[in-house]
N, CA, C and O atoms as CSV, one atom per row, in Angstrom:
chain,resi,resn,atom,element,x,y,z
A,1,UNK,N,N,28.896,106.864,-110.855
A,1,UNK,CA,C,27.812,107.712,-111.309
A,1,UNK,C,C,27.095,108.315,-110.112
A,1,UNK,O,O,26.856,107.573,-109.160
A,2,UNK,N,N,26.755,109.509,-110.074
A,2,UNK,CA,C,25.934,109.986,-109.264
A,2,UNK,C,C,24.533,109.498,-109.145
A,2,UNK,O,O,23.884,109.417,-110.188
A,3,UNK,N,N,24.071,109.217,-108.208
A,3,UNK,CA,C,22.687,108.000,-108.090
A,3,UNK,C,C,21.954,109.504,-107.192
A,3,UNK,O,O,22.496,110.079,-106.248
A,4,UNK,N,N,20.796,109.820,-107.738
A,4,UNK,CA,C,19.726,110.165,-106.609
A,4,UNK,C,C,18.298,109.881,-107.455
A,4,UNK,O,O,17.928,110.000,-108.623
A,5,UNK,N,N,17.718,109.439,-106.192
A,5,UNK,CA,C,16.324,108.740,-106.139
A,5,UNK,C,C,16.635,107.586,-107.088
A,5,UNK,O,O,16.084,107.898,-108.144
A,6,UNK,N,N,17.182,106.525,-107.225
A,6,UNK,CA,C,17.526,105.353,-107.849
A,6,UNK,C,C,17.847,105.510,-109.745
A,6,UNK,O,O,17.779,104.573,-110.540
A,7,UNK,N,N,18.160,106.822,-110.047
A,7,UNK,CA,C,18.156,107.414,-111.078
A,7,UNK,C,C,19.990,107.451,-111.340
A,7,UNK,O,O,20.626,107.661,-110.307
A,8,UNK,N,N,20.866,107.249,-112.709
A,8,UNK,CA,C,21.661,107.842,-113.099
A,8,UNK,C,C,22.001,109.225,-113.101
A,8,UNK,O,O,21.077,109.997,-112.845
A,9,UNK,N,N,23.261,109.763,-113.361
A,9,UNK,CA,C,23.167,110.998,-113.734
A,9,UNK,C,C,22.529,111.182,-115.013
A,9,UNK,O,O,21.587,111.948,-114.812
A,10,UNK,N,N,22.577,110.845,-116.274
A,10,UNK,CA,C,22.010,111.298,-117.272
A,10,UNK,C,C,21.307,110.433,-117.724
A,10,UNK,O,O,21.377,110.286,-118.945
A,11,UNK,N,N,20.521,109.679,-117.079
A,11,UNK,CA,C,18.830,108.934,-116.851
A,11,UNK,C,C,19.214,107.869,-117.202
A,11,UNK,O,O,20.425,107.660,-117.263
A,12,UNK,N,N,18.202,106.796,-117.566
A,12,UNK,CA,C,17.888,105.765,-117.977
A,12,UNK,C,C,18.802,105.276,-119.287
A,12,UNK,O,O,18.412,105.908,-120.269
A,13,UNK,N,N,19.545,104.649,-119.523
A,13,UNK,CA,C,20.097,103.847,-120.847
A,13,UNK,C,C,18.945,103.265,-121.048
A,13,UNK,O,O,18.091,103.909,-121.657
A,14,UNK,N,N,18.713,102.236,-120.698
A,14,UNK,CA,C,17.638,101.282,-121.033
A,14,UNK,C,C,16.523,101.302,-122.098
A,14,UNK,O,O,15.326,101.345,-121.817
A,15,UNK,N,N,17.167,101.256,-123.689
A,15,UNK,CA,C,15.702,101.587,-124.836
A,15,UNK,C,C,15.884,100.149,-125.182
A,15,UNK,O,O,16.841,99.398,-124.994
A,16,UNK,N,N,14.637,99.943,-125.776
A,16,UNK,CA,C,14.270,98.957,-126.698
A,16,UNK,C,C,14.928,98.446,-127.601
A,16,UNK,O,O,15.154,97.237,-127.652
A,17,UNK,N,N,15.503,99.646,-128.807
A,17,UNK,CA,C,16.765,99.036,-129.011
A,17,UNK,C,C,17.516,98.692,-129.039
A,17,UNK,O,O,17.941,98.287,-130.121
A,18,UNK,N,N,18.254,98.583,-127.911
A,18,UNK,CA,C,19.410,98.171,-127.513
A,18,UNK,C,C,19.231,96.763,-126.978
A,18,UNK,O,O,20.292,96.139,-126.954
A,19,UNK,N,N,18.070,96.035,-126.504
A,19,UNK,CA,C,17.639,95.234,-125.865
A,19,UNK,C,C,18.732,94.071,-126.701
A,19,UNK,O,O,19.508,93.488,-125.943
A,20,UNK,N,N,18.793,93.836,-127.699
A,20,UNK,CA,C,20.163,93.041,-128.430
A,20,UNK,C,C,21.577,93.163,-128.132
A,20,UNK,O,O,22.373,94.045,-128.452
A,21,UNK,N,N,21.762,91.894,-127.324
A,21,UNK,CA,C,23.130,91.729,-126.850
A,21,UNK,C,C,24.482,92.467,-128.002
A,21,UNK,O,O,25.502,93.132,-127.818
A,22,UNK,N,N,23.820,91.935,-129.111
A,22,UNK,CA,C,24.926,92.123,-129.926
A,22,UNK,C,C,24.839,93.210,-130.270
A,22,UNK,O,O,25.996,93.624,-130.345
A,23,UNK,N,N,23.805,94.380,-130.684
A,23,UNK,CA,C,23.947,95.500,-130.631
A,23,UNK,C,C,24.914,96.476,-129.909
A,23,UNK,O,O,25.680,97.277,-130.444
A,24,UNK,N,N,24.710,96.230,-128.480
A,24,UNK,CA,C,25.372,96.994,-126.993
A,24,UNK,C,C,26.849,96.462,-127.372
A,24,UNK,O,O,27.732,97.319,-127.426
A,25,UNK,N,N,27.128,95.363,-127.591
A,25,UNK,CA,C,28.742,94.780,-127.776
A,25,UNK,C,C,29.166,95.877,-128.885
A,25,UNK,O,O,30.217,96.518,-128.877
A,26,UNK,N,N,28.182,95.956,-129.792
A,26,UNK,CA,C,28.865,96.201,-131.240
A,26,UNK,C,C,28.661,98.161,-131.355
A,26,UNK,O,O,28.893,98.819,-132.369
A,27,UNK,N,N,28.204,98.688,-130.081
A,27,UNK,CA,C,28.368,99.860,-129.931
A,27,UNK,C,C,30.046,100.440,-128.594
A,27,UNK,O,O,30.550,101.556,-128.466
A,28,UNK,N,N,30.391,99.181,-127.922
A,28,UNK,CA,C,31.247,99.436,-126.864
A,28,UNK,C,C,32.094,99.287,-128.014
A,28,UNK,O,O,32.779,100.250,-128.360
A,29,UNK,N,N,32.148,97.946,-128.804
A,29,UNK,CA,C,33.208,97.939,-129.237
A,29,UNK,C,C,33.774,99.145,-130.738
A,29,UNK,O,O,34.822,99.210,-131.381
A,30,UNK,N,N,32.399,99.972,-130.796
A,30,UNK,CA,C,32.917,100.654,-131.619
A,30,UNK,C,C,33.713,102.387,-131.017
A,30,UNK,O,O,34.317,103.234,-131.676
A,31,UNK,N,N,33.426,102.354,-129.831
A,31,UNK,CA,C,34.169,103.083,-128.737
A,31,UNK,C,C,34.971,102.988,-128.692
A,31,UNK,O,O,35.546,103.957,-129.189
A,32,UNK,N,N,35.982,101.845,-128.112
A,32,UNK,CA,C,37.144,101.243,-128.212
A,32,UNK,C,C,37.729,101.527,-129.018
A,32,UNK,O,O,38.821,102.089,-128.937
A,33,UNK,N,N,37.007,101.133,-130.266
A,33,UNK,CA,C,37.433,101.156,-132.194
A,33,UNK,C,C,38.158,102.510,-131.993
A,33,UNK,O,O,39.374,102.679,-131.913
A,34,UNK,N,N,37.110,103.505,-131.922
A,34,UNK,CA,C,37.595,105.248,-132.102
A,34,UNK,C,C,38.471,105.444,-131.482
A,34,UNK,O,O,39.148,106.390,-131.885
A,35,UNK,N,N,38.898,104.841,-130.404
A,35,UNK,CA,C,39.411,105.266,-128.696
A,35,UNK,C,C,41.191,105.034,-129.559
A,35,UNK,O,O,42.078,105.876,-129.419
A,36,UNK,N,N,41.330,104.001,-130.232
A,36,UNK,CA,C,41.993,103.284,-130.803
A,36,UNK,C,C,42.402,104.008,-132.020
A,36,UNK,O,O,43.546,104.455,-131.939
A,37,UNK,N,N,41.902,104.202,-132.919
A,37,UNK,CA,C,42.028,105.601,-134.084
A,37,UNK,C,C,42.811,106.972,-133.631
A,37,UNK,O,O,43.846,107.492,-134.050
A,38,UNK,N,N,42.039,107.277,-132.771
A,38,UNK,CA,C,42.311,108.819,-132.131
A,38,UNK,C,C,43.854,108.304,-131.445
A,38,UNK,O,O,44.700,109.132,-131.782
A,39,UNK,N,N,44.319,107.462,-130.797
A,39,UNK,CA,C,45.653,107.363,-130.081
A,39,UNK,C,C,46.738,106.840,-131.489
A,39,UNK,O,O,47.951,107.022,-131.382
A,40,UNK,N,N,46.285,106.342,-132.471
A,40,UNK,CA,C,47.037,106.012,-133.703
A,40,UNK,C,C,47.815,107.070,-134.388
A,40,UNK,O,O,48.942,106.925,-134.861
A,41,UNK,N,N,46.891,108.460,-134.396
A,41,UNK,CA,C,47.151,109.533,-135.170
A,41,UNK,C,C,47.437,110.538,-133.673
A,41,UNK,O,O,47.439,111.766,-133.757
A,42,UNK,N,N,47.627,109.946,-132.583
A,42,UNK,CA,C,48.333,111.154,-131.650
A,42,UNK,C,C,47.538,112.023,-131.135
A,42,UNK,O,O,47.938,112.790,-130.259
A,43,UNK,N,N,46.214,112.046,-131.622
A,43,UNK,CA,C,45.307,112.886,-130.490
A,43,UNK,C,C,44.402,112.721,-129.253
A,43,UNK,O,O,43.249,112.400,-128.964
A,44,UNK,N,N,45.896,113.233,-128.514
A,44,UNK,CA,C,46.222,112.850,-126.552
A,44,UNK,C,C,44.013,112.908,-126.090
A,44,UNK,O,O,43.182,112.049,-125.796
A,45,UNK,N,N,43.988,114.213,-126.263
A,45,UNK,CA,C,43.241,114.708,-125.565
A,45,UNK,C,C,41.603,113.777,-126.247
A,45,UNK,O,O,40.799,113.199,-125.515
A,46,UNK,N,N,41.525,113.858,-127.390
A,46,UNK,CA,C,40.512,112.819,-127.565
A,46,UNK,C,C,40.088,111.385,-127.409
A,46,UNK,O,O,39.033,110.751,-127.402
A,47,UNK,N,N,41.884,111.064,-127.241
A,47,UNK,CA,C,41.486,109.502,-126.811
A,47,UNK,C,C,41.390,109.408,-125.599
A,47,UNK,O,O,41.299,108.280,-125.115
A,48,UNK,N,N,41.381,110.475,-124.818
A,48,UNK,CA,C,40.660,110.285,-122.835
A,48,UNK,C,C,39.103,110.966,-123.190
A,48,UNK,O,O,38.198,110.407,-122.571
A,49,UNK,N,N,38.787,111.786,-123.852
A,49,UNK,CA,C,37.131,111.922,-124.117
A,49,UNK,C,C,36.666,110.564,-124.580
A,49,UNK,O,O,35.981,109.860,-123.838
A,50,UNK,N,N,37.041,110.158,-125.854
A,50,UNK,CA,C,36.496,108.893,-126.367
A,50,UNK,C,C,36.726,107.757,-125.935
A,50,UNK,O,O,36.112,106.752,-126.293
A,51,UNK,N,N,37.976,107.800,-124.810
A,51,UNK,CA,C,38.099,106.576,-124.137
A,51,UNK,C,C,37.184,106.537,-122.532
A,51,UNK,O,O,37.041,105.578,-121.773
A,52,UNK,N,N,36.842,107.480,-122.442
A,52,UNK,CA,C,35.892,107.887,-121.340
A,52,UNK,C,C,34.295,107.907,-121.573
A,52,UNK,O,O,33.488,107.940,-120.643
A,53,UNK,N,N,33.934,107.881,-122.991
A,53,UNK,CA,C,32.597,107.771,-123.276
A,53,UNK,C,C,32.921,105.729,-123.792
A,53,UNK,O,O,31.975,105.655,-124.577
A,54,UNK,N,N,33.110,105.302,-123.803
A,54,UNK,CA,C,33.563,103.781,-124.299
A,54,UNK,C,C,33.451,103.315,-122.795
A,54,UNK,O,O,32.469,102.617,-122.540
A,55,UNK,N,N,34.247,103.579,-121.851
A,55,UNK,CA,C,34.287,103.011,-120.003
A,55,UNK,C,C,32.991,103.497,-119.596
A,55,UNK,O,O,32.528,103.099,-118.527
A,56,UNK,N,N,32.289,104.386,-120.384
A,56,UNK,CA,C,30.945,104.484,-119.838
A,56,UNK,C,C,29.728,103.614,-120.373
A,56,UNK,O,O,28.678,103.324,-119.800
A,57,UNK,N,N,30.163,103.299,-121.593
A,57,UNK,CA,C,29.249,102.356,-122.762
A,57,UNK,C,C,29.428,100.992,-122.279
A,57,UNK,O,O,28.599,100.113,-122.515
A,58,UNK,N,N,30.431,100.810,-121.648
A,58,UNK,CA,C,30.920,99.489,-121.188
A,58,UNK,C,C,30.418,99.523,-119.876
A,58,UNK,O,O,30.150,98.481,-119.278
A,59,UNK,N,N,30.284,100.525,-119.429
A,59,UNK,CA,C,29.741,100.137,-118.140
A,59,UNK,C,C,28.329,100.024,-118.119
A,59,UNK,O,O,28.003,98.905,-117.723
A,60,UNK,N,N,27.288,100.812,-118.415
A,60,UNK,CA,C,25.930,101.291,-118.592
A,60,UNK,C,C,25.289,99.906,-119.239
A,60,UNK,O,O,24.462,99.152,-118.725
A,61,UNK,N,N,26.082,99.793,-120.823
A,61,UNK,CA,C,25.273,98.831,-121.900
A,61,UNK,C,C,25.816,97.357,-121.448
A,61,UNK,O,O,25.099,96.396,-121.727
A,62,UNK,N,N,26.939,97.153,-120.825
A,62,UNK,CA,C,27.367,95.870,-120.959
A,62,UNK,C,C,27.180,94.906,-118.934
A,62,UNK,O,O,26.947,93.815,-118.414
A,63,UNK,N,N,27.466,96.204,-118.629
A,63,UNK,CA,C,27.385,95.584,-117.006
A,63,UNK,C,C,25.780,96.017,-116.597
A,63,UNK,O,O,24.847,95.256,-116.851
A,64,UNK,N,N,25.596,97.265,-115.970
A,64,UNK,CA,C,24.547,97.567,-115.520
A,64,UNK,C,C,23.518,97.495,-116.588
A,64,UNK,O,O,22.638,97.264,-115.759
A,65,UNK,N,N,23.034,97.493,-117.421
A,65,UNK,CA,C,21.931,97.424,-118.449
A,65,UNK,C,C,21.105,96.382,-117.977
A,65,UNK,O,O,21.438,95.215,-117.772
A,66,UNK,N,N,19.806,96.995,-117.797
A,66,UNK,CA,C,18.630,95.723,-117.311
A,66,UNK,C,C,17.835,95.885,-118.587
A,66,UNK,O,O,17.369,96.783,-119.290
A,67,UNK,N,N,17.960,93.837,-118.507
A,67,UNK,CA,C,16.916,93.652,-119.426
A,67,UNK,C,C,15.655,94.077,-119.594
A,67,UNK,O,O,15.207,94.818,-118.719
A,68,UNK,N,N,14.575,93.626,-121.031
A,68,UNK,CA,C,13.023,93.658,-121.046
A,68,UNK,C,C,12.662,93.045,-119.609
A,68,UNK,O,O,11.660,93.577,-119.132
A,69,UNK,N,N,13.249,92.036,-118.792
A,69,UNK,CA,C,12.021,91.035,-118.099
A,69,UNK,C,C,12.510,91.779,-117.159
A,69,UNK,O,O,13.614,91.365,-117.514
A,70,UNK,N,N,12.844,92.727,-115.997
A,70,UNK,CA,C,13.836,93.054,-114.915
A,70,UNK,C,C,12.589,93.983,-114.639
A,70,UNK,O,O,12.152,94.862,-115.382
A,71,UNK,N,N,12.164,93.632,-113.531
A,71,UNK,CA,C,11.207,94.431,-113.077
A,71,UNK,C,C,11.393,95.986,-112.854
A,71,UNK,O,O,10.403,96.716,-112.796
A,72,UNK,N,N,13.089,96.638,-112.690
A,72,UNK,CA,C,13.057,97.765,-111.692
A,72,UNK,C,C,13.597,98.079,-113.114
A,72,UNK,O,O,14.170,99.168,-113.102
A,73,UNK,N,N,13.604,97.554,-114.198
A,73,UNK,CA,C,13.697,98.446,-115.667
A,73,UNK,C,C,12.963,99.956,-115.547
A,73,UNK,O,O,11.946,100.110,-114.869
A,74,UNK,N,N,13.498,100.865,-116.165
A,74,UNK,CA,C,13.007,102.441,-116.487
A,74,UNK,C,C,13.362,103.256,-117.473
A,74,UNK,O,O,14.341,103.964,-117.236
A,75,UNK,N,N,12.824,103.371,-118.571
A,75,UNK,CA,C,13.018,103.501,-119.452
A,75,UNK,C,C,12.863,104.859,-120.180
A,75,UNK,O,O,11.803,105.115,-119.609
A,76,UNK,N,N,13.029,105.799,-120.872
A,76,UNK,CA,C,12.449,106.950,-121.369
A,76,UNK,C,C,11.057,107.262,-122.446
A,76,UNK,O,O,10.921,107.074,-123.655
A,77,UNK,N,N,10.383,107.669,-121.682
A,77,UNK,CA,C,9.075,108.086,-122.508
A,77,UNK,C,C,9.288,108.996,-123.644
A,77,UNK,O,O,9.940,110.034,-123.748
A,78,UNK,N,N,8.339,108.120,-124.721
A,78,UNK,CA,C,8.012,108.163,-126.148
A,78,UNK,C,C,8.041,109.524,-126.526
A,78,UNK,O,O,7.771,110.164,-125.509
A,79,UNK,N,N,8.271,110.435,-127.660
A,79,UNK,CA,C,7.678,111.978,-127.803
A,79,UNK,C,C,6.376,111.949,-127.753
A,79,UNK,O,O,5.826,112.779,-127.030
A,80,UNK,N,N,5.561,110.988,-128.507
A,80,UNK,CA,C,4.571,110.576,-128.516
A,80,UNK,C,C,3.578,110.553,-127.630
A,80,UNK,O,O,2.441,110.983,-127.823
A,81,UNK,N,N,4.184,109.824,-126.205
A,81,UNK,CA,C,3.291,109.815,-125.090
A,81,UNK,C,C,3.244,110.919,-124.073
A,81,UNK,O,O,2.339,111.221,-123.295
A,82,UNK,N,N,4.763,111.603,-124.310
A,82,UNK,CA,C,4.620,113.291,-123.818
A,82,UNK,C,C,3.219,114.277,-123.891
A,82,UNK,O,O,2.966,114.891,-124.928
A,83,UNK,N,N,2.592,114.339,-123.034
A,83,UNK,CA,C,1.814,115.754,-123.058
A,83,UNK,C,C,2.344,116.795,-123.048
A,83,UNK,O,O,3.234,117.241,-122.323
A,84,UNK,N,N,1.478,117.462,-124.349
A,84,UNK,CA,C,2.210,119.157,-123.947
A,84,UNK,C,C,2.800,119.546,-125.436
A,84,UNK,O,O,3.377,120.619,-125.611
């Protein structure tokens, strides 16, 4: 991933909901699932998109994902708390 200023390329994973182990499992593994579908029925080109968003779900939600207690957690602000 491209890292500048301690940032992802496309920001923060890190929500609240996801904070459930079994959630993050049960979203990689539904990546996989598709990744798995799409190569069943022969379509080349979607199972490297969907198998490429799954190696990213697996990477983000299952390896790098910092918990609630992880101090250098960063998370995305609310619509709510947006000004403007």
């Amino acid at each position: 991933m491209t890292q500048k200023e301690g940032k992802t390329l496309f920001g923060p994973v890190e929500h609240p909901w996801f904070d459930p182990l079994w959630r993050r499992i049960l979203l990689v593994a539904f990546c996989f699932g598709w990744t798995g579908v799409e190569y069943y029925f022969g379509n080349t080109t979607w199972v490297y998109i969907v198998g490429a968003i799954a190696l990213f779900a697996a990477y983000a939600y299952l390896y790098a994902y910092k918990g609630p207690d992880d101090p250098s957690r960063e998370t995305r602000p609310r619509m709510e708390d947006d000004e403007g």
